[in-house]
C-alpha positions in Angstrom: 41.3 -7.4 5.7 39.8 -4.5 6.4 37.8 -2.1 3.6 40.2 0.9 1.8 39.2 3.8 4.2 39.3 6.2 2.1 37.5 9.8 2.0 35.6 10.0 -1.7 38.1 13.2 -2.5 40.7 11.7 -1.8 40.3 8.9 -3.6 39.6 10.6 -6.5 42.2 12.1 -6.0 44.9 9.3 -6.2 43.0 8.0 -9.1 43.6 11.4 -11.0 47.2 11.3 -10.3 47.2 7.4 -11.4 48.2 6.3 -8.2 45.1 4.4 -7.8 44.8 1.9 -11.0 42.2 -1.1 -9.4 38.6 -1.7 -8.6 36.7 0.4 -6.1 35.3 -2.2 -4.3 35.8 -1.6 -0.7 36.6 1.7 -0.8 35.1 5.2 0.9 32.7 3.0 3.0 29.5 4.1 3.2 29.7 6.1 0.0 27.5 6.0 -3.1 29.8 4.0 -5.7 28.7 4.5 -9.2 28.9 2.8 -12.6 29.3 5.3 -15.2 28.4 4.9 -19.3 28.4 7.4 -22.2 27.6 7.3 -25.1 26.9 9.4 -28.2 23.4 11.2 -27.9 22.5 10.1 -30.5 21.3 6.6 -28.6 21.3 8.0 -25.0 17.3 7.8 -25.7 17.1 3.9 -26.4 20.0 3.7 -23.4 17.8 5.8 -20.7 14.6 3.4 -21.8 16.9 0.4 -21.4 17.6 1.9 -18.0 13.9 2.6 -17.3 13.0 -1.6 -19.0 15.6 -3.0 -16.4 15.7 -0.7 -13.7 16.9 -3.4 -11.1 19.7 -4.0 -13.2 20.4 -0.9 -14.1 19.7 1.8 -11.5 19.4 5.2 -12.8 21.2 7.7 -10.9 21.7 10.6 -12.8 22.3 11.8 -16.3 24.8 14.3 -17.2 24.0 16.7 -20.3 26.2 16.3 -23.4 29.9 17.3 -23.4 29.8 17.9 -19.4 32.4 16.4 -17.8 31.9 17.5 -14.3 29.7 15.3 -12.2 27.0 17.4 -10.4 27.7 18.4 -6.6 25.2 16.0 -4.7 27.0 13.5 -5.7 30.6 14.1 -5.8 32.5 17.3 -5.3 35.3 18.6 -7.9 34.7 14.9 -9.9 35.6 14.7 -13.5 34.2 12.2 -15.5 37.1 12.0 -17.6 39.9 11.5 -15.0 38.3 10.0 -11.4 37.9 6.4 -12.6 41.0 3.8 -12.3 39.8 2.5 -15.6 37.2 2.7 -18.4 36.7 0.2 -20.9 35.8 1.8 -24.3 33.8 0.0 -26.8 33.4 1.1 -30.5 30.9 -0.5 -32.7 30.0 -2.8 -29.7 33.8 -3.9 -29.6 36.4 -3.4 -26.5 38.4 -1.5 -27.8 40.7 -0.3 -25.4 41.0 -0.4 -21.1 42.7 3.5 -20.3 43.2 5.1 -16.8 41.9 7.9 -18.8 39.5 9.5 -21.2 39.8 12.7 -21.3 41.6 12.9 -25.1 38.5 10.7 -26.6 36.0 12.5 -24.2 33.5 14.3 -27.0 31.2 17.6 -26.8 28.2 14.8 -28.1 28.7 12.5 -24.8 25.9 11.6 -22.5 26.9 10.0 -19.3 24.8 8.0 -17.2 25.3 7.2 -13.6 23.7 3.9 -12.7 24.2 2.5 -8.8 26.8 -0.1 -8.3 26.2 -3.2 -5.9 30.1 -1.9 -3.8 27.4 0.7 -2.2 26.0 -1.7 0.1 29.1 -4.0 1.4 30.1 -1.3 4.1 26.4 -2.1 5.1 27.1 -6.0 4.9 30.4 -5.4 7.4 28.6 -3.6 9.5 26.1 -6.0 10.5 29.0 -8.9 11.4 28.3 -10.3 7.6 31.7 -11.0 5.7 32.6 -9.4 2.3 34.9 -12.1 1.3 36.1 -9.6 -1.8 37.0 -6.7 0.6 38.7 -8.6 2.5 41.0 -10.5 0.0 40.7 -6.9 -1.6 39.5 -8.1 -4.9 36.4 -7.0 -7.3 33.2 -9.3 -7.0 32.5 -11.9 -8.6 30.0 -11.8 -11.6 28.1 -13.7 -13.8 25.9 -13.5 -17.0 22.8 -15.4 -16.4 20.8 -16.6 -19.2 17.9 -14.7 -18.0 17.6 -11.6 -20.9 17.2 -7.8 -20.3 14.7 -6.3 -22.2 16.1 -4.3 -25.1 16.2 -1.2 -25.9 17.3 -0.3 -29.2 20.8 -1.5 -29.9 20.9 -2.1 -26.3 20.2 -6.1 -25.6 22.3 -8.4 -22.9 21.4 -11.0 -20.5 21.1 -10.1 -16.8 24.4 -9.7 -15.1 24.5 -10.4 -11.3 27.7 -10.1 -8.6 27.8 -12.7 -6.1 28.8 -12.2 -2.7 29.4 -16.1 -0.6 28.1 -15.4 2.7 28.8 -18.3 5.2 
């Protein structure tokens, strides 16, 4: 199986319209993927030092002011925050609460978002040197695990390490 040639716009694009409800992984190779959070202000502070404590783990992008919904143009063009990601996963109290295609009527003027790098960056890299990405190529997300080894905290912020897994033969 080939990788979802996609051009970033347009897959934005079909994700806006809802045409596009799945993982990323795969797509727009050679594109910057991202992993995207926000949270209230009020904590972006402990969450940016978790960021900072764990940077390997959590690679620190960008940060978007409150309430701005419109990611900044060197790395995406014409992207919402709100709309141009198949799902979110919104947790209240540290609880999933719910998985929508869409955000926009919970997305608040008190929102920070952080842009953190995502491991689907580097698989175009992987195919292009003759090395198998087994998940592109059954077109499903990666595997991933939480390791015992803990993050340091930050705040309310506290998890053990999370790693994706890629088999290589």
């Amino acid at each position: 199986g080939e990788a979802y040639v996609l051009t970033p716009a347009g897959l934005r694009a079909q994700i806006r319209a809802g045409d596009w409800l799945s993982h990323t992984s795969g797509c727009c190779p050679g594109h910057l993927q991202l992993n995207v959070v926000m949270l209230p202000e009020k904590v972006a502070g402990a969450f940016r030092s978790f960021c900072e404590y764990n940077s390997l783990a959590c690679p620190l992008i960008g940060e978007m002011p409150p309430g701005v919904r419109q990611l900044p143009t060197r790395l995406a063009s014409a992207a919402d925050i709100a709309t141009d990601i198949p799902r979110y996963r919104v947790y209240r109290n540290g609880i999933l609460e719910s998985e929508p295609h869409n955000v926009s009527d919970i997305f608040r003027s008190d929102l920070v978002t952080f842009l953190l790098g995502c491991s689907f960056s580097f698989e175009a890299l992987l195919s292009a040197r003759g090395v198998p990405v087994r998940n592109v190529e059954q077109r499903c997300n990666v595997s991933m695990y939480r390791t015992s080894i803990p993050c340091k905290p930050s705040g309310p912020f506290h998890t053990n390490l999370v790693v994706s897994m890629r088999p290589v033969p």
